[in-house]
ZAMARGU-4260 file (C-alpha; in steps of 0.2 Angstrom, whole numbers, plus 5000, padded with zeros to 4 digits):
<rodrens>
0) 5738/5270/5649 | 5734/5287/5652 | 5734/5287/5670 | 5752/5281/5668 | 5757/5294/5654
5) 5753/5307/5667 | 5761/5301/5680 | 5779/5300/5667 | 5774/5316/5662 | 5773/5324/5680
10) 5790/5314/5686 | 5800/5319/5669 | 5795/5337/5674 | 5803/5336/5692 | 5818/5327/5687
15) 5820/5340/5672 | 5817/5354/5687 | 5832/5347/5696 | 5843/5343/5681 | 5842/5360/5676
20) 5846/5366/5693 | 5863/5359/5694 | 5876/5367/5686 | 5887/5357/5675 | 5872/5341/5674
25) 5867/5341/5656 | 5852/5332/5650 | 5859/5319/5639 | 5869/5311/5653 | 5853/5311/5663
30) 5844/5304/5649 | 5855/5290/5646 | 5856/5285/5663 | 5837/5282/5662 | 5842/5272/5645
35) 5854/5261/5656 | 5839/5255/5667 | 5824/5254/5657 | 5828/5235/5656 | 5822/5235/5673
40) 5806/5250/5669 | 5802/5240/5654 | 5796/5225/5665 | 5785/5237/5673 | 5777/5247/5659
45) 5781/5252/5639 | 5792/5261/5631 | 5782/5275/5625 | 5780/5277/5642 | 5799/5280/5646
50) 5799/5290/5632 | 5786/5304/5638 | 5798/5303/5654 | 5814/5306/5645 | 5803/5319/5633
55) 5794/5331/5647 | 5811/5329/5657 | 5823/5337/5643 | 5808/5350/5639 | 5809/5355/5657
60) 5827/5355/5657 | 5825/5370/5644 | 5816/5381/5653 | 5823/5377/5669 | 5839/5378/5665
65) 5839/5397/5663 | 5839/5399/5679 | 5857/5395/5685 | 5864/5402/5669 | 5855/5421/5671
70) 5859/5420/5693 | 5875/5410/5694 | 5884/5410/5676 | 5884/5391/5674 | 5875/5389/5658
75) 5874/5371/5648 | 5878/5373/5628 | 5862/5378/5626 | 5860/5394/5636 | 5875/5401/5634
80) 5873/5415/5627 | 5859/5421/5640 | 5875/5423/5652 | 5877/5439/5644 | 5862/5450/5639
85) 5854/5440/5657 | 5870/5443/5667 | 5869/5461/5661 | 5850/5464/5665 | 5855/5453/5683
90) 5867/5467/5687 | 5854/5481/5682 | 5841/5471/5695 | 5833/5463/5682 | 5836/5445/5682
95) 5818/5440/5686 | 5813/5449/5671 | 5828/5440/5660 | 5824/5423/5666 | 5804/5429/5660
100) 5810/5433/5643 | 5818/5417/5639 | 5806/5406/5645 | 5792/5416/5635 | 5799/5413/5621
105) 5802/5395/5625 | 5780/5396/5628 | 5780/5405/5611 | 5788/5392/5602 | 5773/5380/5604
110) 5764/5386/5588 | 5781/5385/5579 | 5783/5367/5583 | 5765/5363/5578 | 5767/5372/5561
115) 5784/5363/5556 | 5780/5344/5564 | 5767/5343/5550 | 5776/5351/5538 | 5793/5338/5543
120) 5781/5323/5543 | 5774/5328/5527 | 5788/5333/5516 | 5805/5330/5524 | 5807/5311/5519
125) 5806/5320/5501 | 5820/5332/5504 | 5835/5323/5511 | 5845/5325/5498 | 5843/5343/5495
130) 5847/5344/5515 | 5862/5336/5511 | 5870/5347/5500 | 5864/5358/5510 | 5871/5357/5526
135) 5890/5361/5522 | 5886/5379/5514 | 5875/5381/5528 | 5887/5378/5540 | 5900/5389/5531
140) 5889/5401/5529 | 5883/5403/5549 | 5903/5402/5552 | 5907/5416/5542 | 5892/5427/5545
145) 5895/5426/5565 | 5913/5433/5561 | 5907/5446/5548 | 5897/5455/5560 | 5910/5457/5570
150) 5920/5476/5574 | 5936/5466/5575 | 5935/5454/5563 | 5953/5448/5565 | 5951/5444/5582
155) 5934/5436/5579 | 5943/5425/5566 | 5957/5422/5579 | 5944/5415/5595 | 5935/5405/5581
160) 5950/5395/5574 | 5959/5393/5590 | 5942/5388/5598 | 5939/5375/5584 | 5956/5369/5584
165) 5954/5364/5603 | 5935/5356/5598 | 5944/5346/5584 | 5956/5339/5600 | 5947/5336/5612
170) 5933/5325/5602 | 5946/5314/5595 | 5953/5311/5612 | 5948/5296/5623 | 5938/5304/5636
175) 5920/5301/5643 | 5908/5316/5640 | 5920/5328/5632 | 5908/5342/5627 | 5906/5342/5647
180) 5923/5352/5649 | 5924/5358/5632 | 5909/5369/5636 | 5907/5371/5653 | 5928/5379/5651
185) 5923/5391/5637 | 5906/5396/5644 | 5905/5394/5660 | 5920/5392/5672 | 5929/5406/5662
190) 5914/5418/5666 | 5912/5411/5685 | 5932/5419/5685 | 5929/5435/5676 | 5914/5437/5691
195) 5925/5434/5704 | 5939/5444/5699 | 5927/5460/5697 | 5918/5456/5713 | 5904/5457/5705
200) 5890/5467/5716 | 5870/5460/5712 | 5857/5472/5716 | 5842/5470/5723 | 5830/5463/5710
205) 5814/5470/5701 | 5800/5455/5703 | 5791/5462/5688 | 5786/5456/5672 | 5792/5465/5656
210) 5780/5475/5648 | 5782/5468/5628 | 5776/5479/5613 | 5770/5467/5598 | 5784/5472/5589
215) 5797/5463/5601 | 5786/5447/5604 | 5781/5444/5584 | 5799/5449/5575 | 5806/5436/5586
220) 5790/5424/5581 | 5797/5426/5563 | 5814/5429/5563 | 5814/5410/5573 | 5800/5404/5562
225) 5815/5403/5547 | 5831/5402/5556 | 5828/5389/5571 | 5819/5373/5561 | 5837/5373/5554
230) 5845/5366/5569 | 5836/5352/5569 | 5843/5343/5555 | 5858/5352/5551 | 5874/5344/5564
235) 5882/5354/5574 | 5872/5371/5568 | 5865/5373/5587 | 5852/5386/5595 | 5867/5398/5597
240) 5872/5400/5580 | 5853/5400/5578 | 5848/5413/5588 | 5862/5424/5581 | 5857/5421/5565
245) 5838/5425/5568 | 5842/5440/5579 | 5853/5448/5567 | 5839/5449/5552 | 5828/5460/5565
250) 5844/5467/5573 | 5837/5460/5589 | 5840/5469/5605 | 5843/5464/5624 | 5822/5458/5625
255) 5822/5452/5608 | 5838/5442/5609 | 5834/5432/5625 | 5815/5431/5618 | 5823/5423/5601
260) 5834/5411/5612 | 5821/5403/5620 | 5811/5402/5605 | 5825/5393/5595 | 5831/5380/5611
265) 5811/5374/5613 | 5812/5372/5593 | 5828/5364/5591 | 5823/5351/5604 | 5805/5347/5601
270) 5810/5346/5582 | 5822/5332/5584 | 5809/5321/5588 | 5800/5325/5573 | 5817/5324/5562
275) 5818/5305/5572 | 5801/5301/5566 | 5801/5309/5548 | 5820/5305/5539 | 5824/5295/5556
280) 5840/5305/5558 | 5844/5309/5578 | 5852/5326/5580 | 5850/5328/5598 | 5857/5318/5613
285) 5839/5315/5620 | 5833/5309/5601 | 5848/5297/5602 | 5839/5288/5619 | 5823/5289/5610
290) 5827/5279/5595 | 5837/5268/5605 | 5821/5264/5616 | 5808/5266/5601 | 5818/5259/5585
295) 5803/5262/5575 | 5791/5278/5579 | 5773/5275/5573 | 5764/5291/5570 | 5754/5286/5586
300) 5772/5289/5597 | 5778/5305/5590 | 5759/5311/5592 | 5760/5308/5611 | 5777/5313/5612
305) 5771/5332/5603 | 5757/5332/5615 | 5771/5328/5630 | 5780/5344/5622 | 5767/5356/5623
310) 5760/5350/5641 | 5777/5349/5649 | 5781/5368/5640 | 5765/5374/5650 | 5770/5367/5667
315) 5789/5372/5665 | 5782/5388/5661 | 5774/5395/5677 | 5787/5381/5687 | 5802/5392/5680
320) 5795/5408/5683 | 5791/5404/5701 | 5809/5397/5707 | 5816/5412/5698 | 5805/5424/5708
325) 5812/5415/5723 | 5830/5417/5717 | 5827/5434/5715 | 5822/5439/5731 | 5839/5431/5739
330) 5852/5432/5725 | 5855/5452/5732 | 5859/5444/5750 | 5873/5433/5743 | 5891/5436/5742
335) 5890/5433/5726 | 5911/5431/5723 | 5908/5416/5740 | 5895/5409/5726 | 5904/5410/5712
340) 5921/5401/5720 | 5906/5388/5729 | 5900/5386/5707 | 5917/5384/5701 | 5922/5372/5714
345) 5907/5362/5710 | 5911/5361/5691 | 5927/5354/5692 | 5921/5340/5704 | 5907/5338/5692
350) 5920/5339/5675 | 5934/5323/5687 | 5919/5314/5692 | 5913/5311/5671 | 5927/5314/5662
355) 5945/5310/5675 | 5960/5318/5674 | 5960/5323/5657 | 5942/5332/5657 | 5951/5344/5671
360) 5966/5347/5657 | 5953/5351/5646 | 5945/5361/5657 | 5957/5372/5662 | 5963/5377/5641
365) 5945/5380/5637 | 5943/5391/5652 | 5957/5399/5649 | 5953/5402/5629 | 5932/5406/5637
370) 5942/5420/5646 | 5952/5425/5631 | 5937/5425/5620 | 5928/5439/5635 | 5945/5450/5636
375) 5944/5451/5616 | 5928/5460/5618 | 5919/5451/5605 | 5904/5439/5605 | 5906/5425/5613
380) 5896/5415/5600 | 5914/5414/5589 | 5918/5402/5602 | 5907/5389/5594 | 5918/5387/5583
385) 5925/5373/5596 | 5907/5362/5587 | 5907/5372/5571 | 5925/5369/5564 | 5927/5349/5567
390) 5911/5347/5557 | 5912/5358/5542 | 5930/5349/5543 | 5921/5331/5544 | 5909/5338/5528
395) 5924/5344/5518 | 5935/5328/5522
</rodrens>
Protein backbone atom coordinates (compact mmCIF):
# COMPACT_ATOMS: atom_id res chain seq x y z
CA UNK A 1 0.00 0.00 0.00
CA UNK A 2 2.58 2.24 0.65
CA UNK A 3 4.79 1.21 -1.99
CA UNK A 4 1.89 2.02 -4.30
CA UNK A 5 0.93 5.56 -2.72
CA UNK A 6 4.48 6.49 -3.55
CA UNK A 7 4.57 5.45 -6.81
CA UNK A 8 0.77 7.65 -7.44
CA UNK A 9 2.38 10.36 -5.58
CA UNK A 10 5.74 10.42 -7.78
CA UNK A 11 3.59 10.01 -11.19
CA UNK A 12 0.74 12.70 -10.23
CA UNK A 13 3.87 14.97 -9.63
CA UNK A 14 5.29 14.51 -13.27
CA UNK A 15 1.95 14.55 -14.95
CA UNK A 16 1.19 17.80 -12.76
CA UNK A 17 4.88 19.08 -14.22
CA UNK A 18 3.69 18.70 -17.71
CA UNK A 19 0.12 20.08 -17.24
CA UNK A 20 1.27 22.96 -15.84
CA UNK A 21 3.79 23.43 -18.55
CA UNK A 22 1.36 23.72 -21.31
CA UNK A 23 -0.48 26.68 -21.80
CA UNK A 24 -4.09 26.71 -22.09
CA UNK A 25 -4.16 22.73 -20.37
CA UNK A 26 -6.07 23.26 -17.07
CA UNK A 27 -6.08 20.65 -14.33
CA UNK A 28 -9.65 19.91 -14.10
CA UNK A 29 -9.78 18.56 -17.79
CA UNK A 30 -6.74 16.56 -16.87
CA UNK A 31 -8.31 15.39 -13.89
CA UNK A 32 -11.33 14.30 -15.40
CA UNK A 33 -9.70 12.45 -18.07
CA UNK A 34 -8.06 10.29 -15.31
CA UNK A 35 -11.78 10.05 -13.88
CA UNK A 36 -12.89 8.70 -17.51
CA UNK A 37 -10.46 5.68 -16.99
CA UNK A 38 -10.19 4.51 -13.55
CA UNK A 39 -12.75 1.92 -14.37
CA UNK A 40 -9.93 0.34 -15.99
CA UNK A 41 -7.20 1.66 -12.88
CA UNK A 42 -9.64 0.49 -10.38
CA UNK A 43 -9.03 -3.19 -11.62
CA UNK A 44 -5.52 -2.67 -10.75
CA UNK A 45 -5.53 -0.90 -7.53
CA UNK A 46 -7.99 1.47 -5.15
CA UNK A 47 -9.38 4.39 -5.22
CA UNK A 48 -7.44 6.24 -2.63
CA UNK A 49 -5.00 5.35 -4.75
CA UNK A 50 -6.22 7.42 -7.85
CA UNK A 51 -7.00 10.00 -5.56
CA UNK A 52 -3.33 10.84 -4.20
CA UNK A 53 -2.64 10.82 -8.22
CA UNK A 54 -5.11 13.19 -9.08
CA UNK A 55 -4.24 15.18 -5.48
CA UNK A 56 -0.21 15.57 -5.87
CA UNK A 57 -0.94 16.14 -9.71
CA UNK A 58 -3.23 19.37 -9.13
CA UNK A 59 -0.66 20.39 -6.17
CA UNK A 60 1.98 20.31 -8.76
CA UNK A 61 -0.08 21.96 -11.27
CA UNK A 62 0.07 24.99 -8.74
CA UNK A 63 3.40 25.48 -8.47
CA UNK A 64 4.45 24.59 -11.78
CA UNK A 65 2.24 26.42 -13.40
CA UNK A 66 3.85 29.76 -12.53
CA UNK A 67 6.18 29.19 -14.81
CA UNK A 68 4.47 29.68 -18.17
CA UNK A 69 2.43 32.56 -16.84
CA UNK A 70 5.69 34.85 -15.42
CA UNK A 71 7.91 33.67 -18.92
CA UNK A 72 5.31 33.45 -21.63
CA UNK A 73 1.93 35.29 -20.49
CA UNK A 74 -0.37 32.15 -20.70
CA UNK A 75 -1.63 31.90 -17.21
CA UNK A 76 -4.63 29.42 -16.02
CA UNK A 77 -7.51 31.22 -13.85
CA UNK A 78 -5.50 30.74 -11.10
CA UNK A 79 -2.27 32.59 -11.81
CA UNK A 80 -3.50 35.36 -13.59
CA UNK A 81 -2.74 38.05 -11.85
CA UNK A 82 1.09 36.97 -11.55
CA UNK A 83 1.27 38.05 -15.33
CA UNK A 84 1.64 41.41 -14.06
CA UNK A 85 3.81 42.21 -10.98
CA UNK A 86 5.88 38.68 -12.63
CA UNK A 87 5.67 40.05 -16.27
CA UNK A 88 7.04 43.38 -14.70
CA UNK A 89 9.90 41.80 -12.66
CA UNK A 90 10.63 39.46 -16.16
CA UNK A 91 11.15 42.66 -17.96
CA UNK A 92 13.50 44.06 -15.06
CA UNK A 93 15.52 40.61 -15.36
CA UNK A 94 13.84 39.26 -12.62
CA UNK A 95 11.54 36.46 -13.56
CA UNK A 96 13.57 33.71 -11.75
CA UNK A 97 13.09 35.71 -8.69
CA UNK A 98 9.17 36.04 -9.55
CA UNK A 99 8.66 32.63 -10.29
CA UNK A 100 10.72 32.13 -6.52
CA UNK A 101 8.28 34.34 -4.75
CA UNK A 102 5.09 32.61 -5.84
CA UNK A 103 6.06 29.27 -5.21
CA UNK A 104 7.39 30.35 -1.61
CA UNK A 105 4.51 31.09 -0.74
CA UNK A 106 2.82 28.27 -2.05
CA UNK A 107 5.64 26.20 0.42
CA UNK A 108 4.43 28.61 3.19
CA UNK A 109 1.05 27.67 2.87
CA UNK A 110 1.67 24.26 4.55
CA UNK A 111 1.19 25.40 8.03
CA UNK A 112 -2.01 27.27 6.97
CA UNK A 113 -3.53 24.32 5.69
CA UNK A 114 -2.62 22.16 8.69
CA UNK A 115 -4.12 24.92 11.10
CA UNK A 116 -7.54 25.13 9.20
CA UNK A 117 -8.06 21.10 8.08
CA UNK A 118 -8.55 20.62 11.81
CA UNK A 119 -10.28 23.42 12.40
CA UNK A 120 -12.82 22.53 9.14
CA UNK A 121 -13.04 19.03 10.29
CA UNK A 122 -13.89 20.15 13.69
CA UNK A 123 -16.29 22.91 13.33
CA UNK A 124 -17.42 23.44 9.80
CA UNK A 125 -20.32 20.68 9.69
CA UNK A 126 -21.63 23.09 12.62
CA UNK A 127 -21.51 26.29 10.67
CA UNK A 128 -23.19 25.63 7.31
CA UNK A 129 -25.78 27.76 7.88
CA UNK A 130 -23.95 30.80 8.90
CA UNK A 131 -21.72 30.07 5.57
CA UNK A 132 -24.84 30.33 3.80
CA UNK A 133 -26.04 33.52 4.62
CA UNK A 134 -22.85 34.41 4.37
CA UNK A 135 -21.71 33.92 1.00
CA UNK A 136 -23.84 36.44 -0.96
CA UNK A 137 -22.58 39.75 1.28
CA UNK A 138 -19.23 38.13 0.86
CA UNK A 139 -19.43 38.14 -2.65
CA UNK A 140 -20.91 41.63 -2.85
CA UNK A 141 -18.68 42.76 -0.63
CA UNK A 142 -15.24 41.42 -2.60
CA UNK A 143 -17.14 42.81 -5.87
CA UNK A 144 -17.38 46.23 -4.63
CA UNK A 145 -14.23 46.40 -2.55
CA UNK A 146 -12.11 45.50 -5.89
CA UNK A 147 -13.83 48.48 -7.73
CA UNK A 148 -13.47 50.80 -4.57
CA UNK A 149 -9.90 50.85 -4.65
CA UNK A 150 -9.67 51.73 -7.90
CA UNK A 151 -8.49 55.54 -9.27
CA UNK A 152 -11.04 55.28 -11.98
CA UNK A 153 -13.76 53.95 -10.53
CA UNK A 154 -16.10 54.41 -13.46
CA UNK A 155 -14.07 52.62 -15.50
CA UNK A 156 -13.49 49.84 -13.11
CA UNK A 157 -17.38 49.52 -12.78
CA UNK A 158 -17.46 49.59 -16.76
CA UNK A 159 -14.69 46.22 -17.34
CA UNK A 160 -16.54 44.60 -14.18
CA UNK A 161 -20.27 44.74 -15.71
CA UNK A 162 -19.28 44.22 -19.34
CA UNK A 163 -16.92 41.30 -18.23
CA UNK A 164 -19.76 39.67 -15.99
CA UNK A 165 -22.22 40.35 -18.65
CA UNK A 166 -20.12 38.14 -21.07
CA UNK A 167 -19.48 35.36 -18.14
CA UNK A 168 -23.21 35.29 -17.58
CA UNK A 169 -23.28 34.30 -21.81
CA UNK A 170 -21.00 32.28 -22.24
CA UNK A 171 -21.97 29.77 -19.06
CA UNK A 172 -25.55 29.47 -20.26
CA UNK A 173 -24.30 28.51 -23.69
CA UNK A 174 -23.95 25.09 -24.91
CA UNK A 175 -20.25 24.62 -25.20
CA UNK A 176 -17.70 22.18 -23.79
CA UNK A 177 -15.24 23.74 -21.23
CA UNK A 178 -16.27 27.27 -21.41
CA UNK A 179 -14.31 28.84 -18.75
CA UNK A 180 -11.35 27.62 -21.25
CA UNK A 181 -11.96 30.62 -23.73
CA UNK A 182 -13.65 32.70 -21.18
CA UNK A 183 -10.30 33.00 -19.28
CA UNK A 184 -7.64 32.07 -21.42
CA UNK A 185 -9.37 35.57 -23.79
CA UNK A 186 -9.40 37.79 -20.96
CA UNK A 187 -6.12 36.85 -19.27
CA UNK A 188 -4.08 35.28 -21.53
CA UNK A 189 -4.30 35.74 -25.33
CA UNK A 190 -5.32 39.54 -24.88
CA UNK A 191 -1.77 39.95 -22.90
CA UNK A 192 0.20 37.50 -25.46
CA UNK A 193 -1.26 40.56 -28.03
CA UNK A 194 -0.28 43.54 -25.99
CA UNK A 195 3.47 41.73 -25.88
CA UNK A 196 3.54 41.38 -29.51
CA UNK A 197 2.50 44.60 -30.37
CA UNK A 198 5.05 46.39 -28.03
CA UNK A 199 7.86 44.02 -28.98
CA UNK A 200 8.44 43.27 -25.96
CA UNK A 201 12.43 43.18 -25.27
CA UNK A 202 13.47 40.31 -22.11
CA UNK A 203 16.58 40.87 -20.42
CA UNK A 204 18.94 38.76 -19.51
CA UNK A 205 18.00 37.31 -16.14
CA UNK A 206 19.25 37.46 -12.47
CA UNK A 207 19.49 33.55 -11.20
CA UNK A 208 19.15 34.77 -7.61
CA UNK A 209 17.04 34.27 -4.87
CA UNK A 210 15.21 37.24 -3.22
CA UNK A 211 16.63 38.37 -0.05
CA UNK A 212 13.01 38.61 2.15
CA UNK A 213 12.82 40.75 5.45
CA UNK A 214 10.42 39.00 8.12
CA UNK A 215 8.12 41.59 7.39
CA UNK A 216 7.36 40.61 3.78
CA UNK A 217 7.15 36.74 4.41
CA UNK A 218 4.88 36.97 7.84
CA UNK A 219 2.25 39.92 6.71
CA UNK A 220 1.53 37.89 3.92
CA UNK A 221 1.41 34.62 6.41
CA UNK A 222 -1.52 36.65 8.16
CA UNK A 223 -2.97 38.67 5.81
CA UNK A 224 -3.65 34.82 3.89
CA UNK A 225 -4.21 33.16 7.14
CA UNK A 226 -7.91 35.32 7.26
CA UNK A 227 -8.56 36.07 3.60
CA UNK A 228 -7.75 32.78 1.68
CA UNK A 229 -9.76 29.77 3.74
CA UNK A 230 -12.65 31.90 2.36
CA UNK A 231 -12.29 30.51 -1.23
CA UNK A 232 -12.80 27.26 -0.17
CA UNK A 233 -16.33 27.30 0.56
CA UNK A 234 -17.48 30.34 -0.72
CA UNK A 235 -18.38 29.68 -5.08
CA UNK A 236 -16.89 31.59 -7.30
CA UNK A 237 -14.85 33.86 -4.63
CA UNK A 238 -11.35 32.51 -6.29
CA UNK A 239 -7.62 33.04 -5.26
CA UNK A 240 -7.75 36.24 -7.33
CA UNK A 241 -10.28 38.00 -5.50
CA UNK A 242 -8.47 36.44 -2.46
CA UNK A 243 -5.29 37.65 -2.88
CA UNK A 244 -6.47 41.12 -3.61
CA UNK A 245 -8.34 41.17 -0.67
CA UNK A 246 -5.56 39.96 1.61
CA UNK A 247 -2.95 42.08 -0.17
CA UNK A 248 -4.92 45.23 0.28
CA UNK A 249 -5.10 44.89 4.32
CA UNK A 250 -1.06 45.03 4.30
CA UNK A 251 -0.97 47.22 1.20
CA UNK A 252 1.04 44.49 -0.24
CA UNK A 253 3.82 45.29 -2.67
CA UNK A 254 5.31 43.66 -5.88
CA UNK A 255 7.16 40.64 -3.38
CA UNK A 256 4.43 40.63 -1.02
CA UNK A 257 1.61 40.29 -3.82
CA UNK A 258 3.09 37.31 -5.52
CA UNK A 259 4.16 35.94 -2.05
CA UNK A 260 0.30 36.29 -0.90
CA UNK A 261 -0.81 34.54 -4.43
CA UNK A 262 0.94 31.57 -3.86
CA UNK A 263 -0.12 31.38 -0.54
CA UNK A 264 -3.86 31.78 -1.32
CA UNK A 265 -3.81 29.29 -4.67
CA UNK A 266 -2.10 26.20 -2.36
CA UNK A 267 -4.83 27.04 0.24
CA UNK A 268 -7.73 27.30 -1.81
CA UNK A 269 -6.82 23.99 -3.36
CA UNK A 270 -5.65 21.88 -0.59
CA UNK A 271 -8.78 23.11 1.45
CA UNK A 272 -11.39 21.92 -0.87
CA UNK A 273 -10.60 18.59 -0.02
CA UNK A 274 -11.00 19.27 3.54
CA UNK A 275 -14.50 21.28 2.70
CA UNK A 276 -15.33 17.69 0.55
CA UNK A 277 -14.68 15.74 3.71
CA UNK A 278 -16.16 18.18 6.39
CA UNK A 279 -19.73 19.69 4.91
CA UNK A 280 -19.11 17.39 1.75
CA UNK A 281 -19.53 20.42 -0.66
CA UNK A 282 -17.04 20.29 -3.85
CA UNK A 283 -15.70 23.75 -4.71
CA UNK A 284 -13.16 22.87 -6.90
CA UNK A 285 -12.93 20.97 -10.23
CA UNK A 286 -10.22 18.48 -8.86
CA UNK A 287 -12.81 18.00 -5.53
CA UNK A 288 -15.46 17.32 -7.94
CA UNK A 289 -13.29 13.94 -9.49
CA UNK A 290 -12.51 13.08 -5.92
CA UNK A 291 -16.00 12.73 -4.57
CA UNK A 292 -16.92 11.16 -7.73
CA UNK A 293 -14.17 8.50 -7.21
CA UNK A 294 -14.50 8.47 -3.05
CA UNK A 295 -18.26 9.11 -2.48
CA UNK A 296 -17.71 8.81 1.18
CA UNK A 297 -14.28 10.14 2.61
CA UNK A 298 -13.31 8.47 5.81
CA UNK A 299 -11.02 10.51 8.04
CA UNK A 300 -8.34 7.85 7.11
CA UNK A 301 -8.66 9.18 3.12
CA UNK A 302 -8.60 12.99 3.67
CA UNK A 303 -5.52 12.19 6.12
CA UNK A 304 -3.48 10.46 3.27
CA UNK A 305 -4.75 12.95 0.85
CA UNK A 306 -3.34 16.11 3.54
CA UNK A 307 -0.07 14.06 3.82
CA UNK A 308 -0.10 13.82 -0.32
CA UNK A 309 -0.41 17.82 -0.01
CA UNK A 310 2.45 18.62 1.93
CA UNK A 311 4.82 15.91 0.19
CA UNK A 312 3.83 16.75 -3.21
CA UNK A 313 4.20 20.85 -2.09
CA UNK A 314 7.91 19.96 -1.09
CA UNK A 315 8.86 18.17 -4.27
CA UNK A 316 7.10 20.92 -6.63
CA UNK A 317 8.93 23.17 -4.52
CA UNK A 318 12.64 22.67 -5.47
CA UNK A 319 11.18 20.94 -9.13
CA UNK A 320 9.53 24.52 -10.01
CA UNK A 321 12.44 26.43 -9.03
CA UNK A 322 14.93 24.35 -11.09
CA UNK A 323 12.86 24.52 -14.63
CA UNK A 324 12.40 28.10 -13.97
CA UNK A 325 16.31 28.44 -13.48
CA UNK A 326 16.53 26.75 -16.88
CA UNK A 327 14.00 29.20 -18.30
CA UNK A 328 15.73 31.85 -17.30
CA UNK A 329 18.98 31.22 -18.65
CA UNK A 330 17.36 31.06 -22.35
CA UNK A 331 14.15 33.25 -22.17
CA UNK A 332 16.86 36.32 -23.04
CA UNK A 333 17.83 34.33 -26.33
CA UNK A 334 14.29 34.16 -27.59
CA UNK A 335 12.48 36.50 -29.94
CA UNK A 336 10.12 36.74 -27.68
CA UNK A 337 7.29 38.49 -30.17
CA UNK A 338 8.18 34.73 -32.50
CA UNK A 339 7.21 33.21 -28.96
CA UNK A 340 4.40 34.91 -28.22
CA UNK A 341 2.65 34.63 -31.96
CA UNK A 342 4.08 30.50 -31.55
CA UNK A 343 1.66 30.83 -27.74
CA UNK A 344 -1.14 32.44 -29.27
CA UNK A 345 -1.28 30.08 -32.03
CA UNK A 346 -1.25 27.26 -29.58
CA UNK A 347 -4.15 28.63 -27.49
CA UNK A 348 -6.52 28.83 -30.15
CA UNK A 349 -5.72 25.27 -31.44
CA UNK A 350 -6.11 24.33 -27.79
CA UNK A 351 -9.54 26.68 -27.19
CA UNK A 352 -11.19 24.63 -31.29
CA UNK A 353 -9.92 21.34 -30.12
CA UNK A 354 -12.38 21.53 -26.44
CA UNK A 355 -14.69 23.76 -27.16
CA UNK A 356 -15.42 23.95 -31.38
CA UNK A 357 -16.23 26.82 -33.26
CA UNK A 358 -18.13 28.61 -30.67
CA UNK A 359 -15.00 28.57 -27.97
CA UNK A 360 -13.00 30.47 -30.80
CA UNK A 361 -16.16 33.29 -30.83
CA UNK A 362 -15.85 33.33 -27.40
CA UNK A 363 -12.41 33.69 -27.51
CA UNK A 364 -11.83 36.32 -29.64
CA UNK A 365 -14.80 38.93 -27.53
CA UNK A 366 -13.07 38.03 -24.23
CA UNK A 367 -9.72 38.93 -25.77
CA UNK A 368 -10.83 41.61 -27.01
CA UNK A 369 -12.54 42.85 -23.65
CA UNK A 370 -8.80 41.31 -21.76
CA UNK A 371 -7.34 43.96 -24.09
CA UNK A 372 -9.72 46.62 -23.14
CA UNK A 373 -9.59 45.90 -19.41
CA UNK A 374 -5.22 46.47 -19.98
CA UNK A 375 -5.71 49.81 -22.20
CA UNK A 376 -8.21 51.17 -19.33
CA UNK A 377 -5.26 50.98 -16.97
CA UNK A 378 -6.93 49.43 -14.32
CA UNK A 379 -6.54 46.06 -12.35
CA UNK A 380 -7.08 43.34 -14.22
CA UNK A 381 -8.77 41.53 -11.19
CA UNK A 382 -12.23 43.74 -12.34
CA UNK A 383 -12.22 41.40 -15.07
CA UNK A 384 -13.37 38.60 -12.58
CA UNK A 385 -16.28 39.83 -12.66
CA UNK A 386 -16.81 37.38 -15.86
CA UNK A 387 -17.13 34.35 -12.38
CA UNK A 388 -18.24 37.03 -9.81
CA UNK A 389 -21.51 38.62 -11.49
CA UNK A 390 -23.31 35.29 -12.61
CA UNK A 391 -23.09 33.96 -9.21
CA UNK A 392 -23.98 36.71 -6.86
CA UNK A 393 -26.87 36.83 -9.73
CA UNK A 394 -27.56 32.99 -9.14
CA UNK A 395 -27.68 33.98 -5.14
CA UNK A 396 -29.95 36.90 -5.52
CA UNK A 397 -32.43 35.03 -8.12
Amino acid sequence: MIIELIVALLLGVTIGCLTGLTPGIHINLVSAIILSLSAIMLKFTSPIIIAVLVVSMSITHIFIDFIPSIFLGAPDENTVLSILPGHEMLKEGNGYQAVYLSVFGCLISIPIIIIYSVLFILFLPEMQSIIKLAILPVLIFSSLFIIITEKSKFSALVIFILSGFLGIAVLNLNVNEPLLPLLTGIFGTSSLIISIKTKVKIPDQINKKPTLTKGEIISPLIASFFIAPLCSFIPALGSGQAAILASSLIKATKIKFLIILGLVNNITLALSFIVLFSIQKSRTGVAVIINKLIPELTLGNITIILIAIILASIISFFLTLFIAKQFSLIISKINYSKLSVIILVLLFAIVFIFSGIFGILILLISTSLGIYGILSNVKRINLMGCLLLPTILIYLI
